[in-house]
C-alpha positions as CSV (number, residue, x, y, z in Angstrom):
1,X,0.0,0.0,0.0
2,X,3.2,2.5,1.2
3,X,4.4,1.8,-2.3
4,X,1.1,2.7,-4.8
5,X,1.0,5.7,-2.1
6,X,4.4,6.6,-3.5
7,X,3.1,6.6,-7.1
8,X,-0.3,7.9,-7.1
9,X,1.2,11.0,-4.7
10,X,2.3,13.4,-6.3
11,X,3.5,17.1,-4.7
12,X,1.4,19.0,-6.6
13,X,-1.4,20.4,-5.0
14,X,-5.0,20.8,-6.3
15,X,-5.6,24.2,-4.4
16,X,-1.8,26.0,-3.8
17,X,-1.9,28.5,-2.0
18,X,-0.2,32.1,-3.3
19,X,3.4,31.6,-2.5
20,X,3.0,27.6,-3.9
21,X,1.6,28.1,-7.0
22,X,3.8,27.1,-9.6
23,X,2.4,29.4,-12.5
24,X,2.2,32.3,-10.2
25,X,3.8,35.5,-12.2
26,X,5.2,36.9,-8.9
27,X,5.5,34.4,-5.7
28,X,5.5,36.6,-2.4
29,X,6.8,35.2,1.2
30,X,4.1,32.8,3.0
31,X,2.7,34.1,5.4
32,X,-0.4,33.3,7.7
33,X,-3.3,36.0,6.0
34,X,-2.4,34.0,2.8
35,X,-3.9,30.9,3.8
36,X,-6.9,32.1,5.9
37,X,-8.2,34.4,3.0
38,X,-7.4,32.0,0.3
39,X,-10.6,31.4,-1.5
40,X,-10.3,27.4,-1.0
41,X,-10.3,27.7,3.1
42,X,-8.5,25.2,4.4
43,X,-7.4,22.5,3.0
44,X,-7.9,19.3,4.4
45,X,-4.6,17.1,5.0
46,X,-5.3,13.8,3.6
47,X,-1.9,11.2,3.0
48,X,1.1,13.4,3.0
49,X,1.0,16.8,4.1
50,X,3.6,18.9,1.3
51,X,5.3,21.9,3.4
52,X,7.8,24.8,2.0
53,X,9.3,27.8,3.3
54,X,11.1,30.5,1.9
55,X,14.4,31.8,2.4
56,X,15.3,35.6,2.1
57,X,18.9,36.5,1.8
58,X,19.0,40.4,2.7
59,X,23.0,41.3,1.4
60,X,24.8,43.6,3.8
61,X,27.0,45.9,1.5
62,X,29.2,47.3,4.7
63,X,30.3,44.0,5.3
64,X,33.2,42.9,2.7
65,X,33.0,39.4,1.2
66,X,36.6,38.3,3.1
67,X,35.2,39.1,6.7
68,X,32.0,37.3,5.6
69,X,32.0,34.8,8.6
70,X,33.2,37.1,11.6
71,X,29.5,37.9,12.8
72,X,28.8,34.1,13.3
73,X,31.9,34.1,16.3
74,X,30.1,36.9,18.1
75,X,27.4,34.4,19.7
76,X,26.3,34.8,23.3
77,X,25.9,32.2,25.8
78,X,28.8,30.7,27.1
79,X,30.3,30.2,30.9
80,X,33.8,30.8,31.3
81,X,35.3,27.5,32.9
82,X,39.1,27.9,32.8
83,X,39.6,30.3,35.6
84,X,40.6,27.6,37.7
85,X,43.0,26.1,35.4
86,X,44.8,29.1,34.9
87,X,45.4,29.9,38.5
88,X,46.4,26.6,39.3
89,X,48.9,26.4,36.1
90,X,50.3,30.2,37.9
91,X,50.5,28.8,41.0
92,X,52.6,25.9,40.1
93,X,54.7,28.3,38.0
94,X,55.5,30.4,41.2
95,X,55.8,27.5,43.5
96,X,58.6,26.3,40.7
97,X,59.9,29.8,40.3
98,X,60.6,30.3,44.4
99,X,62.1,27.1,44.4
100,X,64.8,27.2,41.7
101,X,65.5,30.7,43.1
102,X,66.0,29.3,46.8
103,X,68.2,26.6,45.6
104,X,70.4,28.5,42.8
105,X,71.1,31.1,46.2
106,X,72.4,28.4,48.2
107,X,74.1,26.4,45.7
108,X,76.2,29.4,44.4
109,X,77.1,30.3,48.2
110,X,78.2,27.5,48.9
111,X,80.3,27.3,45.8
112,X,81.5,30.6,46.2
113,X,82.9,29.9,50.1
114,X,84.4,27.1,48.7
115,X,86.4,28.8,46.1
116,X,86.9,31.8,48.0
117,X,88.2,29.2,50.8
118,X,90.8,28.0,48.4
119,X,92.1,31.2,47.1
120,X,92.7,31.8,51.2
121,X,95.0,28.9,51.4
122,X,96.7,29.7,48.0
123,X,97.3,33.0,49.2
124,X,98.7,31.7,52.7
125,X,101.0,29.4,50.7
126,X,102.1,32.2,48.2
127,X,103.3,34.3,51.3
128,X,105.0,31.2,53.1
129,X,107.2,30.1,50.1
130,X,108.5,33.8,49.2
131,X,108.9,34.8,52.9
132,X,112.0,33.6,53.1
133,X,113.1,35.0,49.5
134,X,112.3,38.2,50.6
135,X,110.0,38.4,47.8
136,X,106.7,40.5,47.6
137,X,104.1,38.4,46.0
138,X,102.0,40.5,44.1
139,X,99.3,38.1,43.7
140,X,96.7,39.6,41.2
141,X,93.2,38.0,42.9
142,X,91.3,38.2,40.1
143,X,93.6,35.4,38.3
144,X,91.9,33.1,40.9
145,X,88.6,34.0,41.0
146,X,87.4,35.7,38.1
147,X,88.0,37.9,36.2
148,X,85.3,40.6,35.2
149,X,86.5,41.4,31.3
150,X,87.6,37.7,30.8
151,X,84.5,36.8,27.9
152,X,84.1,32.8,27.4
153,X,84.4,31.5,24.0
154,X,81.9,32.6,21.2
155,X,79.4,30.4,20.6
156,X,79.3,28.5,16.9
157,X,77.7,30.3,13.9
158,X,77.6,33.6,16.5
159,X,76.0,35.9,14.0
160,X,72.8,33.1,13.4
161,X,72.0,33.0,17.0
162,X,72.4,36.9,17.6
163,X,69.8,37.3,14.3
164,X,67.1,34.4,15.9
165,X,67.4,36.4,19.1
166,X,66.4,39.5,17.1
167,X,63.7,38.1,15.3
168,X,62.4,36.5,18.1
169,X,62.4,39.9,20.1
170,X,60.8,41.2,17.6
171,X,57.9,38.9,17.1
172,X,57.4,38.5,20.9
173,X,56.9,42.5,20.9
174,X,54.4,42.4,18.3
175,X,52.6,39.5,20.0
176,X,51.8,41.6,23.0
177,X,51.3,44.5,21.3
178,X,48.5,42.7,19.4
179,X,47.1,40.9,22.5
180,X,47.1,43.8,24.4
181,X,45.0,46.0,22.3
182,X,42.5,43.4,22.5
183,X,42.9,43.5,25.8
184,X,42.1,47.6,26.0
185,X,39.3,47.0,23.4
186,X,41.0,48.6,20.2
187,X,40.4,45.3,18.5
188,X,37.5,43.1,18.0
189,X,37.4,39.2,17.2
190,X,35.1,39.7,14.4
191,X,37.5,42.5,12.8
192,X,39.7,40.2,11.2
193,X,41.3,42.5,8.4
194,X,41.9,44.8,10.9
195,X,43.8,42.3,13.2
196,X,45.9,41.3,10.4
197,X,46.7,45.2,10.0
198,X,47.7,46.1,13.2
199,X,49.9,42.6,13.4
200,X,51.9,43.7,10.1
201,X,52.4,47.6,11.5
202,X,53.6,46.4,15.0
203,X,55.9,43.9,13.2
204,X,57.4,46.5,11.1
205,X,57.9,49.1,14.3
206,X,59.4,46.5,16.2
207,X,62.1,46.1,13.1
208,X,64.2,48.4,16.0
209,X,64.3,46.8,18.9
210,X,65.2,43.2,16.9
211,X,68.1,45.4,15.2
212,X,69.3,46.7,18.3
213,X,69.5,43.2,20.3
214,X,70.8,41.1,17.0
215,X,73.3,43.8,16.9
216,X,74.4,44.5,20.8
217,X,74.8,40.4,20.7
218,X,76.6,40.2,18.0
219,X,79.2,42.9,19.4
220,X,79.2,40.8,22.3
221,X,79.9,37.5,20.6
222,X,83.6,39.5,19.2
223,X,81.7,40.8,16.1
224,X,82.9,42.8,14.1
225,X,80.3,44.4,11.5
226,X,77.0,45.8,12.4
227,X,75.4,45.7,9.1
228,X,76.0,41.3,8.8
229,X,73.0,41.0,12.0
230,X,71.0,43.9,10.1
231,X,70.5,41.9,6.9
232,X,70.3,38.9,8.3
233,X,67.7,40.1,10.7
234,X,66.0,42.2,7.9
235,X,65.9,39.7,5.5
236,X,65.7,35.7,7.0
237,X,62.6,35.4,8.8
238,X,60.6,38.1,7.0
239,X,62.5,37.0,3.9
240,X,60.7,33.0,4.6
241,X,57.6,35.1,5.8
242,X,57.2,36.7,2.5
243,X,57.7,33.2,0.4
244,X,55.6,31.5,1.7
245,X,52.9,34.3,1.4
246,X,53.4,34.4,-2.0
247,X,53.6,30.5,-2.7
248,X,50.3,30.5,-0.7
249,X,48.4,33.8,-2.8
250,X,49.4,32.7,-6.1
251,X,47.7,29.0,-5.3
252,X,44.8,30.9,-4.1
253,X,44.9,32.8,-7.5
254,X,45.3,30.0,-9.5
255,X,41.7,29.0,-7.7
256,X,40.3,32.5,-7.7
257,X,40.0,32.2,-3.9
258,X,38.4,34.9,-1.7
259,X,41.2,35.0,0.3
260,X,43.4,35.8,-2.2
261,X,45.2,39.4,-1.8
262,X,45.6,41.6,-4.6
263,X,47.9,43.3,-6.4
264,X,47.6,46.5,-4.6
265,X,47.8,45.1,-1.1
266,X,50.8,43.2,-2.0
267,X,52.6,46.6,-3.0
268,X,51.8,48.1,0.0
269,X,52.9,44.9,1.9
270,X,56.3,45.3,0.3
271,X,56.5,49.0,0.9
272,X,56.0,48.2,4.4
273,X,58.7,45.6,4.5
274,X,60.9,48.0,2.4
275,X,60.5,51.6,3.6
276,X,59.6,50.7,7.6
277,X,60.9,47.5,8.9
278,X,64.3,47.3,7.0
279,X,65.4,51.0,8.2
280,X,64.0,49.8,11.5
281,X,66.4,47.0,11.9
282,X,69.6,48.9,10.4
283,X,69.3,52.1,13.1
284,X,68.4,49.1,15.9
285,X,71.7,47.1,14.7
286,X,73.6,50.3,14.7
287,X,72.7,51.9,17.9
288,X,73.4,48.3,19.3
289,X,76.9,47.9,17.9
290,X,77.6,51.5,19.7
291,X,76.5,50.3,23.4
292,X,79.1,48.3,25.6
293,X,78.9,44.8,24.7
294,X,77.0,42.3,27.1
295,X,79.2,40.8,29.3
296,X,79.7,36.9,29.4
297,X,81.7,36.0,31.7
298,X,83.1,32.7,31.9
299,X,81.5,31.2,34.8
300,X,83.0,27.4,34.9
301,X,83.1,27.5,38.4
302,X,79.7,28.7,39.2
303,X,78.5,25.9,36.7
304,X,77.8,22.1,37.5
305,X,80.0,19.4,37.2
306,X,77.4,17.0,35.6
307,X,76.3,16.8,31.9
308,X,72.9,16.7,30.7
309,X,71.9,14.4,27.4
310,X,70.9,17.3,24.8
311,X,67.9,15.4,23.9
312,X,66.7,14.8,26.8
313,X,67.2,18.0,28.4
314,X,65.3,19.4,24.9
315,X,62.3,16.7,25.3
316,X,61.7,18.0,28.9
317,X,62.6,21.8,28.1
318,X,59.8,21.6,25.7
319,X,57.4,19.3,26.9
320,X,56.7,20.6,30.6
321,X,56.0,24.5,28.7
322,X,53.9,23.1,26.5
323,X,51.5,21.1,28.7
324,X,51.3,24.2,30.9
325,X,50.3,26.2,28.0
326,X,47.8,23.7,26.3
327,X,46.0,22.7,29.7
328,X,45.2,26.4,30.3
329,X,44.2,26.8,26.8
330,X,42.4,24.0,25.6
331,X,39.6,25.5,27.6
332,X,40.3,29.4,26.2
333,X,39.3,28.1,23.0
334,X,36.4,26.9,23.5
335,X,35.1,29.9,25.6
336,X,36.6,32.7,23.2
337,X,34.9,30.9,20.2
338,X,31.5,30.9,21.6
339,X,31.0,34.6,22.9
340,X,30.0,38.0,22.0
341,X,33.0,40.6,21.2
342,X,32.9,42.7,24.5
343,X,33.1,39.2,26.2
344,X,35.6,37.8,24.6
345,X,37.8,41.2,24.6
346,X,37.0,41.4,28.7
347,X,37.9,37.7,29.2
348,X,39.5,35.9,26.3
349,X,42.3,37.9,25.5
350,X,43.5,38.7,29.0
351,X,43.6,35.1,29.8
352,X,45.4,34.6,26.7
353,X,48.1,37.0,27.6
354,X,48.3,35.1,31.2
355,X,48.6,31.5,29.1
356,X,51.5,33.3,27.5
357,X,53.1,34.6,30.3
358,X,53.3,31.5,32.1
359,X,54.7,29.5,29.2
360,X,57.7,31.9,28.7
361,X,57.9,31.6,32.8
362,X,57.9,27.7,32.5
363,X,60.6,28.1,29.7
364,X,63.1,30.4,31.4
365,X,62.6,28.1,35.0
366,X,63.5,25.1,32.8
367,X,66.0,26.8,30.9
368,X,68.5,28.3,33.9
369,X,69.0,24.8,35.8
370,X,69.0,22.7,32.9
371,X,71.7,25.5,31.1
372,X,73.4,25.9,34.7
373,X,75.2,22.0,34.1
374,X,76.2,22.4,30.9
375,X,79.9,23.6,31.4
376,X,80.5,24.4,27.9
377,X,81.4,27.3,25.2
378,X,77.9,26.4,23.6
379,X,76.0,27.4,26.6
380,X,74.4,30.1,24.1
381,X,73.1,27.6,21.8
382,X,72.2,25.1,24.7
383,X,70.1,28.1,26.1
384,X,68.7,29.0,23.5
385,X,67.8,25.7,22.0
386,X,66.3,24.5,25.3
387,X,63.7,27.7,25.1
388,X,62.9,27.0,21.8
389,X,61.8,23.2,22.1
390,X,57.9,24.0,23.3
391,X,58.3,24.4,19.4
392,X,58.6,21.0,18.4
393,X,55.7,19.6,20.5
394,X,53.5,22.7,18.7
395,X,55.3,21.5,15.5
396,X,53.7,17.4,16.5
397,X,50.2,18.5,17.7
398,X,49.6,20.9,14.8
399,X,50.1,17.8,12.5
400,X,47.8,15.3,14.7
401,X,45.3,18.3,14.2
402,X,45.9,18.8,10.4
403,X,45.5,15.1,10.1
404,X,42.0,15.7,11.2
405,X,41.1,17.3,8.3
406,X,39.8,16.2,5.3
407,X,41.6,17.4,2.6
408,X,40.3,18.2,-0.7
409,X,43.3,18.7,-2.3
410,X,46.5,18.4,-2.1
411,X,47.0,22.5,-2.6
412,X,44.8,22.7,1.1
413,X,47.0,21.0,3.0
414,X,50.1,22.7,1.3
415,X,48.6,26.0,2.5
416,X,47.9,24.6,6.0
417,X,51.6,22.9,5.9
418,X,53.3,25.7,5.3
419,X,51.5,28.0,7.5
420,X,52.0,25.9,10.7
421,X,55.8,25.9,9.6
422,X,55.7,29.2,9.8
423,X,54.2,29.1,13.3
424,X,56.0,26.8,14.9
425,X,59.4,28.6,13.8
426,X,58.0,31.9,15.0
427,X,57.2,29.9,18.5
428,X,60.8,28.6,18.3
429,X,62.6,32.2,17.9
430,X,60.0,33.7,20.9
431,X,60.8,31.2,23.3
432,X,64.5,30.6,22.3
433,X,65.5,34.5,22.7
434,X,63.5,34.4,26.2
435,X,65.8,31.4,27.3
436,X,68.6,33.0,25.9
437,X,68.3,36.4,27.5
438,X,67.4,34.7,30.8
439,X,70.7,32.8,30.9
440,X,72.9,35.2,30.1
441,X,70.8,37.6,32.8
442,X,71.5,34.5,35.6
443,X,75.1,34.6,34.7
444,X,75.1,38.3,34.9
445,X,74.1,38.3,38.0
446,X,75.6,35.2,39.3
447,X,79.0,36.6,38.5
448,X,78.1,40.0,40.4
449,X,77.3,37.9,43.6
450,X,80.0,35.5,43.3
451,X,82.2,38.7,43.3
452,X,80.7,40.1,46.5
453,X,81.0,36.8,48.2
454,X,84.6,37.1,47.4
């Protein structure tokens, strides 16, 4: 019977009403007056009842087609759940912090009594044997214990590690920057051209401070040139930046993709890079190479006597940062996501900027004990590379992600490939130049306390 229903029906009706009648010249929206003063009455329902509706697509012409999506992410109704998890992830990171400090002040007074016990006794034997010579021993103490313009060894590949440091200085700058004007309200979730605006101008103002630290390094790694950290600075990440922005556009133009950036914004992209960010870096690099060199004092005997495995001090460097970081926001995401701008501006982005905090915190905690038993010229490298290896972890869970996908091409996940490359190695600079600044701001001040001890 279900089956000669399915033939003799047909969807059709007998007595349509305006909106449903197929030779209609004009068909208006349904509505309720349109059935109740049809002619016919109501209709009754007898074996399947045919229903339509109409959709009307109203076009908002202040809107541009790119930012086409950003009113569906201002939404309403969601609780913010990961207060706790931040403050538990802060408090750990103290706890951790007043710790390490608490143990690297006893350790290093300890080793500095020790030392400074020996230089008594070679003192004491210096005076017994030339006593009887009648021999003044001018005994220069600084030969013993240290001596303040004595530098270590230059790391390997010195003017690589003094331009990552730059870059990452500068791209840590312009991450604050960005989070912070969320953070006052100057930018909006659902503004996303003008996000990606204010991210390229900070970039391109914070060309000087990455030219002044890539420099002042440099100088203090026995450069001798200015201008080598200013290109390579200028030119190595921005220069991969800008490839892989074009590799990406011209796919999207090959596939006429409303994405895609044009001509014009390109130029202007370039005279950014060009006529702001380059000079930027050059003055930075310039001013730096005029300061006094950083001092890095040799400090083998405020430094372990135990070696680390570089792997796994990198595994745990940049696994323990990472976890902190995801734990606290795994649940960001899903609150920022799901609320209205003022919302997510009053609690998203300030939390965000906390996450952030904390994992550089976690980094640099890791960073000074793990560096502090490496007794080495490549401290600077070690340092740097132990920062930088929350990186890698980002690097693997951004794959498990993309792997989630599904693909249409092969073009799609080129795009997303290349642009998580891109990330991660930003996330690498960041964290390495915090690491690296850190230690060589431990040793700093290590070396001015071992010298009062003495």
């Amino acid at each position: 019977e279900d089956d000669e229903d399915d033939e003799d029906w047909s969807p059709t009706m007998k007595n349509p009403i305006e909106s449903c009648d197929p030779f209609a010249k004009e068909k208006k929206h349904t509505d309720y007056k349109m059935v109740t003063d049809s002619p016919f009455g109501f209709q009754p329902a007898c074996q399947r009842i045919f229903f339509t509706y109409d959709v009307i697509w109203i076009e908002n012409k202040d809107l541009e087609w790119v930012n086409r999506w950003d009113p569906y992410v201002s939404q309403y109704g969601y609780v913010f759940q990961n207060k706790i998890t931040i403050s538990e992830c802060l408090s750990r990171v103290l706890a951790v912090a007043i710790l390490i400090t608490i143990v690297a002040i006893f350790r290093l007074r300890r080793k500095c009594y020790r030392y400074s016990e020996i230089s008594k006794k070679e003192d004491e034997e210096c005076e017994s044997i030339f006593h009887d010579a009648e021999i003044k021993c001018d005994f220069d103490k600084n030969e013993v214990q240290f001596d303040s313009t004595h530098h270590c060894h230059p790391p390997s590949a010195p003017l690589l590690l003094a331009a990552f440091c730059g870059s990452g200085v500068q791209l840590l700058g312009t991450v604050v920057i960005v989070i912070m004007s969320f953070i006052k309200g100057y930018l909006l979730r659902n503004q996303s051209s003008l996000v990606v605006t204010t991210f390229i101008i900070s970039y391109a103002l914070m060309g000087g401070p990455a030219g002044y630290f890539s420099g002042r390094l440099y100088k203090s790694f026995q450069g001798n040139s200015w201008k080598k950290p200013a290109y390579l600075t200028a030119f190595g990440f921005p220069g991969i930046a800008f490839c892989i922005f074009f590799i990406v556009n011209f796919m999207l133009a090959l596939k006429w993709g409303s994405t895609m950036v044009s001509l014009m914004d390109a130029v202007v992209l370039v005279f950014t890079f060009l006529c702001i960010l380059t000079p930027g870096v050059f003055f930075g690099s310039w001013l730096g190479f005029k300061h006094q060199s950083i001092a890095i004092p040799d400090s083998s005997r405020l430094s372990g006597t135990q070696r680390l495995v570089l792997i796994l001090s990198i595994f745990f460097g940049g696994l323990i940062p990472f976890l902190n970081f995801f734990w606290g926001y795994f649940f960001l995401i899903h609150d920022v996501g799901l609320r209205m701008p003022s919302a997510f501006r009053d609690i998203g982005f300030d939390k965000l900027l906390i996450n952030f905090g904390i994992m550089l915190l976690t980094c640099v905690e890791l960073t000074l004990p793990l560096v502090y038993f490496q007794n080495s010229y490549e401290k600077c490298w070690y340092s740097f590379n132990i920062g930088g290896a929350s990186a890698i972890f980002f690097f693997l869970y951004s794959l498990c992600y993309l792997w989630t996908f599904s693909m249409v091409d092969f073009s799609s996940f080129l795009h997303h490939f290349l642009f998580i490359n891109l990330t991660c190695f930003g996330i690498y600079l960041m964290t390495g130049s915090v690491g690296l600044l850190s230690s060589l701001l431990f040793h700093k001040l290590a070396h001015a306390y071992d010298m009062r001890q003495s």
